[in-house]
C-alpha positions in Angstrom: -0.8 11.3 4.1 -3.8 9.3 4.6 -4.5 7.2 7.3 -6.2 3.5 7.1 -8.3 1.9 10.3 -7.2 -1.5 9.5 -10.2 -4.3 10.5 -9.4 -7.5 12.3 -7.0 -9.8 9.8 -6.6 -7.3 7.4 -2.8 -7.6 5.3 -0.8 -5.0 5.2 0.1 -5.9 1.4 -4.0 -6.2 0.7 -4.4 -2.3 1.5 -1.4 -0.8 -0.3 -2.9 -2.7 -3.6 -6.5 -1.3 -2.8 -5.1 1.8 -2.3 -2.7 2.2 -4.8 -3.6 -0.5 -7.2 0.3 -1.6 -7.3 2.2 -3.7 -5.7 5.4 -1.8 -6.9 8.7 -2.3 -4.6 9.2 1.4 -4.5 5.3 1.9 -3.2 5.6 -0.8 -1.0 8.7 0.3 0.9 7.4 3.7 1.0 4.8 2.5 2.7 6.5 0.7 5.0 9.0 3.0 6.0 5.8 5.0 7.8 4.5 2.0 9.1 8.0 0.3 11.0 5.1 -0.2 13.9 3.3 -3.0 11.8 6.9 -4.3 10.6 6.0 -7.8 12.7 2.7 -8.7 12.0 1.4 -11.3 9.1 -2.2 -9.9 10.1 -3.2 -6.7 11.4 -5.7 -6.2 14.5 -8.8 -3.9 14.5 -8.0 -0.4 14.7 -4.2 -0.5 13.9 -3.2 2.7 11.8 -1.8 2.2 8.3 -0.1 5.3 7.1 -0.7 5.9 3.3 1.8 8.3 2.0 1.0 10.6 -1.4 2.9 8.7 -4.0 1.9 9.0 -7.5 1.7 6.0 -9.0 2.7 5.9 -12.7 0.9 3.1 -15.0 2.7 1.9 -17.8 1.5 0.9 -21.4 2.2 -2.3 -22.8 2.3 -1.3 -26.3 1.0 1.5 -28.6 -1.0 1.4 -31.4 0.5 3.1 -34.5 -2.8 4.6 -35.6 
């Protein structure tokens, strides 16, 4: 598990798509269930801790070319 520093204003839904690249309801309520501390806040104040668990993140392809 990584941790995140947050800065002053940061969103919580700003740093799982940074870190993740997906804003995937499964990602996000992983996330969220190791961060219940930061369930209240719109924006985030310098120096909470975001807890970034190990997911693997799966990216799907639109499409295939035949050859």
């Amino acid at each position: 598990m990584e941790t995140y520093i947050a800065k002053q204003g940061d969103r919580l839904d700003s740093i799982i798509y940074k870190h993740y690249k997906s804003l995937d309801k499964d990602i996000v309520e992983a996330v969220l269930k190791e961060n219940r501390h930061l369930l209240k806040k719109c924006l985030l104040d310098a120096f909470d801790k975001v807890y970034l668990p190990k997911i693997e993140v799966k990216i799907e392809q639109k499409g295939r070319a035949l050859w």
